[in-house]
KETOR-824134 format. One record per residue (C-alpha): x negated, y negated, z; residue number from 0; residue in three letters. Coordinates in steps of 0.05 Angstrom, whole numbers, plus 32768, in hexadecimal, padded with zeros to 4 digits. Each point is the difference from the previous one (the first is absolute). Layout:
% KETOR-824134
+------+-------+------+-----+---------+
| east | north |   up | num | residuo |
+------+-------+------+-----+---------+
|    X |     Y |    Z | NUM |     ALA |
...
+------+-------+------+-----+---------+
END
This chain:
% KETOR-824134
+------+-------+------+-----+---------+
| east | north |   up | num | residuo |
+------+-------+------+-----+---------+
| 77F9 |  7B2A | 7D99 |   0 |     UNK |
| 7FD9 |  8001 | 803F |   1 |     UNK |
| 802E |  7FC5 | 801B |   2 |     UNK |
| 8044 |  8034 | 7FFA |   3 |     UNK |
| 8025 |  8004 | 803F |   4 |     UNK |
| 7FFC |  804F | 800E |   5 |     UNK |
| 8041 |  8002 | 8000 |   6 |     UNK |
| 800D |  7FEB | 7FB9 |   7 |     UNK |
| 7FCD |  8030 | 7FE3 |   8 |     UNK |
| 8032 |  8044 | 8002 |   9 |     UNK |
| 8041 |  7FD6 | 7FDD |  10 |     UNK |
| 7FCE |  7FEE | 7FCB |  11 |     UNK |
| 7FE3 |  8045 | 7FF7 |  12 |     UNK |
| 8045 |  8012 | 7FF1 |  13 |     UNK |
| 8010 |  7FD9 | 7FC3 |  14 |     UNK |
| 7FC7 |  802E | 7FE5 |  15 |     UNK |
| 8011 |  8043 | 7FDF |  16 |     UNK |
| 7FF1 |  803B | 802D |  17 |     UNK |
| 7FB6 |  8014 | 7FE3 |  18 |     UNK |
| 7FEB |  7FB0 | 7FFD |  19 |     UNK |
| 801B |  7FFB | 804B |  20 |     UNK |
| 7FD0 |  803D | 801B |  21 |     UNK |
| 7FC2 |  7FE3 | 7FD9 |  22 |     UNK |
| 8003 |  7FC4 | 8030 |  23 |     UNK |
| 7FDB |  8028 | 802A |  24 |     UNK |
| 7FC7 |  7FF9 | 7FE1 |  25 |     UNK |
| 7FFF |  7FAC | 8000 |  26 |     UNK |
| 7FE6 |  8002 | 8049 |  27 |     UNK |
| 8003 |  801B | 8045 |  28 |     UNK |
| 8034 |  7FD2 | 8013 |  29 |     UNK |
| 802B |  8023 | 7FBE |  30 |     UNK |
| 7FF1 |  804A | 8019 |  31 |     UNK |
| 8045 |  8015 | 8013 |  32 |     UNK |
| 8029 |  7FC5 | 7FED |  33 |     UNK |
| 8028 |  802B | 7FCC |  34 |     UNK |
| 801D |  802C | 8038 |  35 |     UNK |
| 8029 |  7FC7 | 8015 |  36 |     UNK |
| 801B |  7FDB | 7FC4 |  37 |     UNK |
| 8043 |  8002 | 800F |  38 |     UNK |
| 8016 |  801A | 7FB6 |  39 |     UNK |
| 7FDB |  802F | 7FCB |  40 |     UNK |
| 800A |  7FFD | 7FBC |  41 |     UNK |
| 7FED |  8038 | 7FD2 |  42 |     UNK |
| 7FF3 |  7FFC | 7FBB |  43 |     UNK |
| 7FD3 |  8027 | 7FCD |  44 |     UNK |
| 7FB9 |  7FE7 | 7FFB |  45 |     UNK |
| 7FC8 |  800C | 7FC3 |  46 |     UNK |
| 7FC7 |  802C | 802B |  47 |     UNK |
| 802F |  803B | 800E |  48 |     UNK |
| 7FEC |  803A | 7FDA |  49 |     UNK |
| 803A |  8025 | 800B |  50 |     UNK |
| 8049 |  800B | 8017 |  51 |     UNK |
| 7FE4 |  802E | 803A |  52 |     UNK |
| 7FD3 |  7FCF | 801B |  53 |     UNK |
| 8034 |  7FC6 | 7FF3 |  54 |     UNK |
| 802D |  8029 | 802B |  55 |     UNK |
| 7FCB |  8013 | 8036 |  56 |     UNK |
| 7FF8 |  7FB1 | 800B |  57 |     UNK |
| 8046 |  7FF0 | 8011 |  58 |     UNK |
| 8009 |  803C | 8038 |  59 |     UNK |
| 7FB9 |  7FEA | 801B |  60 |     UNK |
| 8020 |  7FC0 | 7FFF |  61 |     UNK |
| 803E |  800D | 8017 |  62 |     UNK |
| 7FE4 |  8035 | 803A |  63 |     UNK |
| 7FDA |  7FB8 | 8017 |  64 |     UNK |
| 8035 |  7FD3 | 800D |  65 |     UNK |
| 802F |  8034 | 8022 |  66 |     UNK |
| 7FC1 |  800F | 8037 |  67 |     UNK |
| 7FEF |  7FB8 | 8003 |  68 |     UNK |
| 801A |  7FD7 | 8037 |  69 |     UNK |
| 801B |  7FC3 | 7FDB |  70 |     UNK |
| 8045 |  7FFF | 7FDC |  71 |     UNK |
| 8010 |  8007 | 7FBE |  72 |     UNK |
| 8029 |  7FDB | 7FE2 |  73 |     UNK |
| 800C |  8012 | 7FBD |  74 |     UNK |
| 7FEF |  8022 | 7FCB |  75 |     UNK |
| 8001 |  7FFE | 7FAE |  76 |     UNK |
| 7FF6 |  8034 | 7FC7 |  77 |     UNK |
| 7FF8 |  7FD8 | 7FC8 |  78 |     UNK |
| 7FEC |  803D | 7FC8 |  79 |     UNK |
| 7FFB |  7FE9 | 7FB0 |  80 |     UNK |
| 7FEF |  8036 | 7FD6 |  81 |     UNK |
| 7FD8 |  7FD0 | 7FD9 |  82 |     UNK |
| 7FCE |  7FF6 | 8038 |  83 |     UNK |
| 7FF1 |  803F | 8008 |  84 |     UNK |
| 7FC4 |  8026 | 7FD1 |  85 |     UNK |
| 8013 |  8044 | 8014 |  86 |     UNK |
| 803E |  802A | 800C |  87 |     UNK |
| 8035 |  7FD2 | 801C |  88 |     UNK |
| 8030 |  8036 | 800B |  89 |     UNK |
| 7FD8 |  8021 | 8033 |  90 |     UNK |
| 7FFD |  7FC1 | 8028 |  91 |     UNK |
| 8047 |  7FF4 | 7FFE |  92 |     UNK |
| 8014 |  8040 | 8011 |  93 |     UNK |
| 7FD4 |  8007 | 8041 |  94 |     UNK |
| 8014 |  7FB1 | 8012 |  95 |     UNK |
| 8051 |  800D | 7FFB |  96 |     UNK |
| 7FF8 |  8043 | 801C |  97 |     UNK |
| 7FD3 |  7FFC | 803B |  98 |     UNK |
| 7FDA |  7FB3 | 8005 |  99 |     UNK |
| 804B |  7FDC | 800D | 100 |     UNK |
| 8017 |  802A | 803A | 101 |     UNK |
| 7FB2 |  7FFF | 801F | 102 |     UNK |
| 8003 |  7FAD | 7FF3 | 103 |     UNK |
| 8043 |  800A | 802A | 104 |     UNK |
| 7FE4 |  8021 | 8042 | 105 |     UNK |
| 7FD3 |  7FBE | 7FFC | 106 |     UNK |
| 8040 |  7FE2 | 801D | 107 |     UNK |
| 8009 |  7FCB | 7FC8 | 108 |     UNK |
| 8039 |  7FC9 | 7FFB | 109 |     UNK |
| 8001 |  7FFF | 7FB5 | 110 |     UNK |
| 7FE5 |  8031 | 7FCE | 111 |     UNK |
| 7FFC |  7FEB | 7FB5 | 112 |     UNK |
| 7FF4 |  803E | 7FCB | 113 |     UNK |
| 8002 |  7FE6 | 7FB7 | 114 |     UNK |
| 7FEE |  8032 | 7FC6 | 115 |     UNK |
| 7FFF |  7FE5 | 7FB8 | 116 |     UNK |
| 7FF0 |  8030 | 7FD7 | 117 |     UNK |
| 7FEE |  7FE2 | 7FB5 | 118 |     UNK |
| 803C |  8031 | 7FE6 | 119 |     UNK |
| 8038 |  7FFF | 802F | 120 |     UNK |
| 8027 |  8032 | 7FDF | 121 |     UNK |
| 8016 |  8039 | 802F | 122 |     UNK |
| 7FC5 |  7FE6 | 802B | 123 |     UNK |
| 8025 |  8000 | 803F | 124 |     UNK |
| 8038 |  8041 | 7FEF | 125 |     UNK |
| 7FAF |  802C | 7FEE | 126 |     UNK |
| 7FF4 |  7FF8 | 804E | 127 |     UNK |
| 8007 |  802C | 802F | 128 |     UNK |
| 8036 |  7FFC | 8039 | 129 |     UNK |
| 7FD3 |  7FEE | 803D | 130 |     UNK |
| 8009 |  8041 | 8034 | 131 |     UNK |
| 8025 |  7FCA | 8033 | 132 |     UNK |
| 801C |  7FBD | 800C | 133 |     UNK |
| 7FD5 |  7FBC | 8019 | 134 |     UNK |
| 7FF6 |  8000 | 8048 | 135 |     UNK |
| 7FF5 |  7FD0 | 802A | 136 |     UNK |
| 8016 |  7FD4 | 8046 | 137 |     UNK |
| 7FE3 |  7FC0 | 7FE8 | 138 |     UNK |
| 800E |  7FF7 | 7FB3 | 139 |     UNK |
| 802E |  7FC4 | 7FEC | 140 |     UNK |
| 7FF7 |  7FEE | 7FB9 | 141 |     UNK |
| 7FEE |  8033 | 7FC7 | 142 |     UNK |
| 7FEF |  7FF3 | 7FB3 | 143 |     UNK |
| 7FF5 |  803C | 7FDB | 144 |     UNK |
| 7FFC |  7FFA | 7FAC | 145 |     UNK |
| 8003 |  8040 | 7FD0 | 146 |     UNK |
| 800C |  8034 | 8039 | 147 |     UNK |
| 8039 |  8037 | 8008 | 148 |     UNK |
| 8029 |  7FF9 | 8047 | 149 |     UNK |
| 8032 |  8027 | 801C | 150 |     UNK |
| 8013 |  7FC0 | 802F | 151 |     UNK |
| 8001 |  801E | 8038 | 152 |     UNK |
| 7FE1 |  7FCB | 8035 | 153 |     UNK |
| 8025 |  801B | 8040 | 154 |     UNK |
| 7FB2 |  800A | 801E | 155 |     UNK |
| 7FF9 |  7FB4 | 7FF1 | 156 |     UNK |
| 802B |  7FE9 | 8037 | 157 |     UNK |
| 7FE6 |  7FB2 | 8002 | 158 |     UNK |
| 7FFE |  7FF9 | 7FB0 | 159 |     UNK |
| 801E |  7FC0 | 7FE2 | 160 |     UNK |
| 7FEA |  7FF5 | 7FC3 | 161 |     UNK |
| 7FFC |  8032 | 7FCF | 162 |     UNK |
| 7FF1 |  7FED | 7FAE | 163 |     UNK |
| 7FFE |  8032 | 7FCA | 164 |     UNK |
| 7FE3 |  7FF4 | 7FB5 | 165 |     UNK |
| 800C |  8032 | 7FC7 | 166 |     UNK |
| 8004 |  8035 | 8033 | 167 |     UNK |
| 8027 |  8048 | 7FF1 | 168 |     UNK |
| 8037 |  8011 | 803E | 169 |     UNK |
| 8010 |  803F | 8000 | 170 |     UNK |
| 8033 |  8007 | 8044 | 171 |     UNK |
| 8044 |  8000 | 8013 | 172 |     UNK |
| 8003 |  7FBF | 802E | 173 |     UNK |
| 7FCF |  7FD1 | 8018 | 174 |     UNK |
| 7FF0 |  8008 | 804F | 175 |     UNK |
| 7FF6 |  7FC9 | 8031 | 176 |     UNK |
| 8020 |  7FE2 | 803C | 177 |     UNK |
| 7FC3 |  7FC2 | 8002 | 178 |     UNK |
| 8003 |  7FE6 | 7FB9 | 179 |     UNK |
| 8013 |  7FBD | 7FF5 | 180 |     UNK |
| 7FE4 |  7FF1 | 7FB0 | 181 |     UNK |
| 8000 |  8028 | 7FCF | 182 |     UNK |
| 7FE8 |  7FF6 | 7FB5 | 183 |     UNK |
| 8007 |  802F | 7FCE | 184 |     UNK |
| 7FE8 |  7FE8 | 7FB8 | 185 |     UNK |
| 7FF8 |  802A | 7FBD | 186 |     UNK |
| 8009 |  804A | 802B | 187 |     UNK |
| 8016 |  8040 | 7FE5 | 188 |     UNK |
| 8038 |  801E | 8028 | 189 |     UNK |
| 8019 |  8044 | 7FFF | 190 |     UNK |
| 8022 |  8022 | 7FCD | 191 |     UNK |
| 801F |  8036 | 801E | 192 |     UNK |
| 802E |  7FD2 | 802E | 193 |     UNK |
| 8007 |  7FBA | 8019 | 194 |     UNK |
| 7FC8 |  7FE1 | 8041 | 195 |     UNK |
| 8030 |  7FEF | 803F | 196 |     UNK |
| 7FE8 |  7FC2 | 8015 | 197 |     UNK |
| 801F |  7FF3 | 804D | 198 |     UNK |
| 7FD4 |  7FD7 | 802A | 199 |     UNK |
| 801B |  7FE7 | 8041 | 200 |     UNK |
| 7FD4 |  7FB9 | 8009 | 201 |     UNK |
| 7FE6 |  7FEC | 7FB8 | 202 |     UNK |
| 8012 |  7FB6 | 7FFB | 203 |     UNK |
| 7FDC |  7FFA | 7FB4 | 204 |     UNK |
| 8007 |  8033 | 7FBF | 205 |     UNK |
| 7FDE |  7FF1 | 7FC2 | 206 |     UNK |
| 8013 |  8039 | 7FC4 | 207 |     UNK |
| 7FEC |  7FEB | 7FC7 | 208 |     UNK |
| 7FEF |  801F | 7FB9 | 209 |     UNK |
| 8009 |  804C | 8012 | 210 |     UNK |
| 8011 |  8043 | 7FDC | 211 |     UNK |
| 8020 |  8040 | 800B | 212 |     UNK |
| 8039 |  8006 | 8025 | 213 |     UNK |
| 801C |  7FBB | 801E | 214 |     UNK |
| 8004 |  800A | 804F | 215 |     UNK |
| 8034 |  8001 | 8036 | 216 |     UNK |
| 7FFE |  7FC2 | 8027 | 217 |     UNK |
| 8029 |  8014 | 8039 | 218 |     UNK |
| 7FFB |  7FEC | 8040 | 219 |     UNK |
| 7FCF |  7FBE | 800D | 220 |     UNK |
| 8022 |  7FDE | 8037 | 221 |     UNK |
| 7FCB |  7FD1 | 800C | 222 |     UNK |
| 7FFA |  7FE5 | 7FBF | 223 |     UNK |
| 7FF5 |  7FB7 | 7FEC | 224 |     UNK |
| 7FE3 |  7FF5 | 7FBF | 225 |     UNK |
| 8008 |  8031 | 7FC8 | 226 |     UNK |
| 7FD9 |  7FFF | 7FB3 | 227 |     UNK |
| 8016 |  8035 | 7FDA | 228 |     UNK |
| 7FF3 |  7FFE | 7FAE | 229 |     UNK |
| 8006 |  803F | 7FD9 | 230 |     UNK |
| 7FD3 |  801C | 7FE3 | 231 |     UNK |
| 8007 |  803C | 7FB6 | 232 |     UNK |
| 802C |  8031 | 802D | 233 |     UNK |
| 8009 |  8028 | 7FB7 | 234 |     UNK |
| 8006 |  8043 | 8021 | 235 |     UNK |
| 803A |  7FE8 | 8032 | 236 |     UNK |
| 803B |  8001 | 7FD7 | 237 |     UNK |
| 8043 |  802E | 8013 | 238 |     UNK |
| 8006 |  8037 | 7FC7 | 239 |     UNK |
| 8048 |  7FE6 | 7FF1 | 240 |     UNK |
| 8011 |  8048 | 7FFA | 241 |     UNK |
| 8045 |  8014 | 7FEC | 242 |     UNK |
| 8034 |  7FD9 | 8030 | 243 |     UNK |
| 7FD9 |  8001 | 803A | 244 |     UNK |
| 7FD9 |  7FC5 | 8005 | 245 |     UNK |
| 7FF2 |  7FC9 | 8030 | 246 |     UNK |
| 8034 |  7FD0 | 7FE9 | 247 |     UNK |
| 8038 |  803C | 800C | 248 |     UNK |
| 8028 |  8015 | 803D | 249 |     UNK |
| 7FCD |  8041 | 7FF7 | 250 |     UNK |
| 7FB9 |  7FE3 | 7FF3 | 251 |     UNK |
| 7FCC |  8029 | 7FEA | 252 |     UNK |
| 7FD2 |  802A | 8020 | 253 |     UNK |
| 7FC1 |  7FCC | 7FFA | 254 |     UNK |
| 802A |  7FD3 | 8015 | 255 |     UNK |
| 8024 |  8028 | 8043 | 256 |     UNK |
| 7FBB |  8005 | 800F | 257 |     UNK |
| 7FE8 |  7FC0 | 8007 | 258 |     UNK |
| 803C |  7FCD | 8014 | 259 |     UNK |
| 8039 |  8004 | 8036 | 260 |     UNK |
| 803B |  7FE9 | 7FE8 | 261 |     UNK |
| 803C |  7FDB | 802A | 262 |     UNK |
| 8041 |  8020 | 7FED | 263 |     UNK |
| 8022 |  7FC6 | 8006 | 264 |     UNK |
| 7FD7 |  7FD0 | 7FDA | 265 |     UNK |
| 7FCC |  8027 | 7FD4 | 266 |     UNK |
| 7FCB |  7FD5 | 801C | 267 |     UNK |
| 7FB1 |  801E | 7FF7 | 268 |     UNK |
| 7FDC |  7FFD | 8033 | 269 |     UNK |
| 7FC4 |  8000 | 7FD9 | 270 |     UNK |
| 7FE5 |  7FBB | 8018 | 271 |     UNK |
| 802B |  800A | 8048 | 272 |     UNK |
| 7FC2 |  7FE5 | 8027 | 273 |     UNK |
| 7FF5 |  7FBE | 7FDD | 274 |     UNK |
| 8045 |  7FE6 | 8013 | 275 |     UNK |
| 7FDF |  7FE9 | 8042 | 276 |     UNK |
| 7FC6 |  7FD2 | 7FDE | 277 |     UNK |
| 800D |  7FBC | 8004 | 278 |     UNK |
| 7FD5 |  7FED | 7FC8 | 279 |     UNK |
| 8001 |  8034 | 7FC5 | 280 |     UNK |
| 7FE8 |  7FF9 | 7FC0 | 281 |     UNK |
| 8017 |  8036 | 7FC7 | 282 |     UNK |
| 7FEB |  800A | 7FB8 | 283 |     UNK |
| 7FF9 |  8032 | 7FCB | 284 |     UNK |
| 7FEE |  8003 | 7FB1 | 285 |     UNK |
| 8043 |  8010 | 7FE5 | 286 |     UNK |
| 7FD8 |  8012 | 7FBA | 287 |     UNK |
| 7FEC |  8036 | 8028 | 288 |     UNK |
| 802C |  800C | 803B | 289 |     UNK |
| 8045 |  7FF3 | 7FE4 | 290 |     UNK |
| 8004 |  7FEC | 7FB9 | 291 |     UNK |
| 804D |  800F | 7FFC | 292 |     UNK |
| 8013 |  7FE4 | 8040 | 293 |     UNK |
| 804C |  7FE4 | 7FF3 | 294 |     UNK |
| 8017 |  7FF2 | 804B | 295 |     UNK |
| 7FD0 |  7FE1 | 8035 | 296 |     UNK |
| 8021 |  7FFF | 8046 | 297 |     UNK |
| 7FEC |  7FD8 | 8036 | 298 |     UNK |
| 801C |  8005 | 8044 | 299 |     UNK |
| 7FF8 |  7FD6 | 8038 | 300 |     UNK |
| 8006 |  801A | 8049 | 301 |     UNK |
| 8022 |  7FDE | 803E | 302 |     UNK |
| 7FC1 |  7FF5 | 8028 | 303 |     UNK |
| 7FDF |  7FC5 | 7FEA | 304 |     UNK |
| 7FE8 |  7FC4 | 801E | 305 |     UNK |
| 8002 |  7FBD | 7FD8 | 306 |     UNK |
| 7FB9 |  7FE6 | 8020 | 307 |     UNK |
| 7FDD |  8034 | 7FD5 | 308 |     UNK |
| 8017 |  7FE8 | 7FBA | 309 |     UNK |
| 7FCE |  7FC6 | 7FE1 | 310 |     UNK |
| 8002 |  7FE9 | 7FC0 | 311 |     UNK |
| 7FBD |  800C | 7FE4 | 312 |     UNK |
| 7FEE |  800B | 7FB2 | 313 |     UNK |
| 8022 |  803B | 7FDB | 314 |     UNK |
| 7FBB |  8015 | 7FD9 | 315 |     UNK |
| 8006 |  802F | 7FC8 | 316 |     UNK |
| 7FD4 |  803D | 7FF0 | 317 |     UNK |
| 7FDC |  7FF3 | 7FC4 | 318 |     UNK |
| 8032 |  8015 | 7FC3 | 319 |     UNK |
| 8030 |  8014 | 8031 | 320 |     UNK |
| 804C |  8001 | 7FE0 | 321 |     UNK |
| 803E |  801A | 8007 | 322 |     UNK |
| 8010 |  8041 | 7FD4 | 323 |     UNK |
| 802D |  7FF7 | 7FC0 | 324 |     UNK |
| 8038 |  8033 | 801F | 325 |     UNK |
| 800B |  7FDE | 803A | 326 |     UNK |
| 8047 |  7FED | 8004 | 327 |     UNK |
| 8012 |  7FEF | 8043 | 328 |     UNK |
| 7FE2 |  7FED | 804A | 329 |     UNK |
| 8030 |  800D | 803C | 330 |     UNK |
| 7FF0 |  7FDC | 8045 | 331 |     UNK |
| 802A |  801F | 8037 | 332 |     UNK |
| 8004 |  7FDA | 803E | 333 |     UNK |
| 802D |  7FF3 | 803D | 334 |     UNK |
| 7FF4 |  7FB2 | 7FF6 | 335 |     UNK |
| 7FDF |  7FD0 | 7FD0 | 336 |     UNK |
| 7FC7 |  7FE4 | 8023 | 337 |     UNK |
| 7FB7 |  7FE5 | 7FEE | 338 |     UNK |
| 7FEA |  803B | 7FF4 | 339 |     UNK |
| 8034 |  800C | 7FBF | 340 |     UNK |
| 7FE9 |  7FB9 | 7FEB | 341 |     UNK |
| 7FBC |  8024 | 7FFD | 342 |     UNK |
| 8016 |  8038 | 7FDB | 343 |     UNK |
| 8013 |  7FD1 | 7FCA | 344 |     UNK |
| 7FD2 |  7FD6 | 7FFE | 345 |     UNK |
| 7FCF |  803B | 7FF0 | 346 |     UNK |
| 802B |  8021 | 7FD1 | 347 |     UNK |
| 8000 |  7FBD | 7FD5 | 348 |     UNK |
| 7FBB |  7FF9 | 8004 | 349 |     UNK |
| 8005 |  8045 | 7FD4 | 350 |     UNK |
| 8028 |  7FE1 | 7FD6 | 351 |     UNK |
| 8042 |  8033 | 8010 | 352 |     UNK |
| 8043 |  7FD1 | 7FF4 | 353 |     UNK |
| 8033 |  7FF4 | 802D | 354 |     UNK |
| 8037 |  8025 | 7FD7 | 355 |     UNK |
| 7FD6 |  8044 | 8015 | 356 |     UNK |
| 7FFA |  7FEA | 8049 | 357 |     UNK |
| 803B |  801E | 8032 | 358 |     UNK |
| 800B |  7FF9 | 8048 | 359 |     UNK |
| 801E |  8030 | 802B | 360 |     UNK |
| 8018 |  7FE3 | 8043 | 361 |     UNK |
| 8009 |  8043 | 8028 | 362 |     UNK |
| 8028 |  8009 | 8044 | 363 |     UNK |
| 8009 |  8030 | 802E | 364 |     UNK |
| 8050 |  8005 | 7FEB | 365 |     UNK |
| 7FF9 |  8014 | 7FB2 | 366 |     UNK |
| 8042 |  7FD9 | 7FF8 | 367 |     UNK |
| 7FDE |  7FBD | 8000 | 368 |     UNK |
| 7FBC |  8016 | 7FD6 | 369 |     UNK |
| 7FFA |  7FBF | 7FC8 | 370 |     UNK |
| 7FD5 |  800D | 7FC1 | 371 |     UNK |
| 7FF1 |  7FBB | 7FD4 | 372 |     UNK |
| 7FE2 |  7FF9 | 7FC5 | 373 |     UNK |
| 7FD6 |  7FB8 | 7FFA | 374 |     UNK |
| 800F |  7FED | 7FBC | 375 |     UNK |
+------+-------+------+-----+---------+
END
């Protein structure tokens, strides 16, 4: 080890977790303070600590260390598994995602990593506490965060880019950021009471996969390029149905007032109004679970398209994906036929759905010379 440039010896200190990093001081004189400038820390539990408190004490020691030190850090990762710990894991959570993330933060990190797996997940992340305010920081671009509760509000991030969020509870009205660019949102909990406004100026990627609670409003995501959406169990987002007024009526239904704008003219939701933009989009959903009487799947092609952006690729299923028994009928409205209706139908017979179901819907501008054909 001896023949290690100097300036090697902090990036590997930092592939160590946190409390094998600091014993390198011990190694040697020439390893005395080589910890205080590994350019990332990464905390996990260790067998020695005796309890939460002194678990806890080490991090803000820690953490208190790097922020007066004079070289950067990069970043930083909670990596916390209840399993590793032989004393109250709670406690340690609780004082990390309460006080330890925001301290890592005035460190003035790039990326910050907090993953809690607790060895029962249930209601892990809705038992937590709402921390008292939002992240912030000049100098954060990516953020990972597992088994947390957020109220998205990132407006103190201004340079964040990245942000990905696993089994996580959101509890907030909209999601707040004029920087973000990714976002990926996998197996959350979103709020009951109402639908999460998603509007974010310069995000070029979304990834929303496998979520519950109430599905979202994608609204406005001008920016947007690539789009994976699958849905997840939303089993408590349903309109009531109630009486006359529902959402397939002139006079929908309060849930669903609530949540979509409708277009007098056409009755269009604007449920999924910011993915029109994405030039690659990928949609799915478990109609077992999502839809299991769907009759009438409409498709509808906008004007603004460019050919160049169509390939031909592989149409791969989901595994035991199908279409359900009741469906009777797929519309595709369009002004023209183009490649991207060849698409359309070439994905459509992949699911096995016969042309004598399949209607197009050339629309114009004058209703007089609107065309509907059936392909059989």
């Amino acid at each position: 080890m001896d023949g290690l440039l100097d300036e090697l010896l902090p990036v590997i200190v930092s592939f160590l977790p946190a409390h094998d990093a600091v014993r390198t001081c011990v190694l040697a004189k020439r390893w005395r303070h080589v910890w205080t400038s590994a350019p990332a820390l990464r905390i996990t539990a260790v067998k020695g600590f005796r309890s939460a408190d002194q678990f806890n004490r080490f991090v803000d020691r820690l953490l208190l260390q790097r922020r007066q030190g004079l070289c950067p850090l990069e970043s930083c990762e909670f990596n916390m598994v209840e399993s590793d710990f032989e004393f109250d894991w709670s406690l340690c959570v609780e004082h990390v995602y309460l006080y330890s993330l925001h301290s890592a933060l005035q460190c003035n990190l790039q990326s910050l990593s907090c993953h809690f797996m607790p060895t029962d997940p249930t209601d892990f992340a809705e038992d937590l506490q709402e921390p008292a305010a939002p992240f912030l920081s000049n100098h954060i671009q990516r953020l990972q965060l597992s088994f947390i509760r957020s109220s998205l509000d990132f407006s103190g991030c201004p340079r964040l880019l990245d942000l990905q969020m696993h089994e996580c509870v959101i509890l907030a009205d909209s999601i707040v950021s004029n920087s973000l660019q990714y976002l990926s949102m996998s197996c959350c909990q979103l709020y009951m009471r109402h639908r999460t406004s998603i509007s974010l100026p310069h995000l070029v990627r979304l990834d929303f996969t496998d979520c519950f609670g109430k599905m979202p409003l994608f609204e406005s995501l001008p920016s947007l390029e690539k789009a994976l959406v699958r849905i997840g169990e939303f089993t408590g987002d349903e309109c009531d149905g109630s009486g006359s007024a529902c959402c397939l009526n002139e006079n929908p239904c309060w849930e669903c007032r609530f949540a979509f704008e409708f277009d007098a003219d056409r009755g269009r939701s604007y449920l999924f109004q910011g993915l029109s933009r994405a030039s690659h989009l990928e949609l799915s959903a478990s109609y077992d679970h999502a839809s299991p009487n769907l009759e009438k799947l409409t498709l509808e092609l906008f004007e603004e398209f460019d050919s160049s952006m169509v390939s031909e690729g592989s149409n791969h299923l989901l595994p035991g994906a199908s279409v359900p028994d009741h469906l009777k009928m797929v519309e595709i409205k369009c002004e023209i036929v183009d490649v991207r209706v060849n698409k359309v139908l070439k994905i459509l017979n992949t699911y096995s759905v016969s042309l004598d179901r399949i209607y197009i819907r050339q629309t114009d501008t004058n209703p007089g010379l609107q065309r509907t054909s059936n392909l059989k």
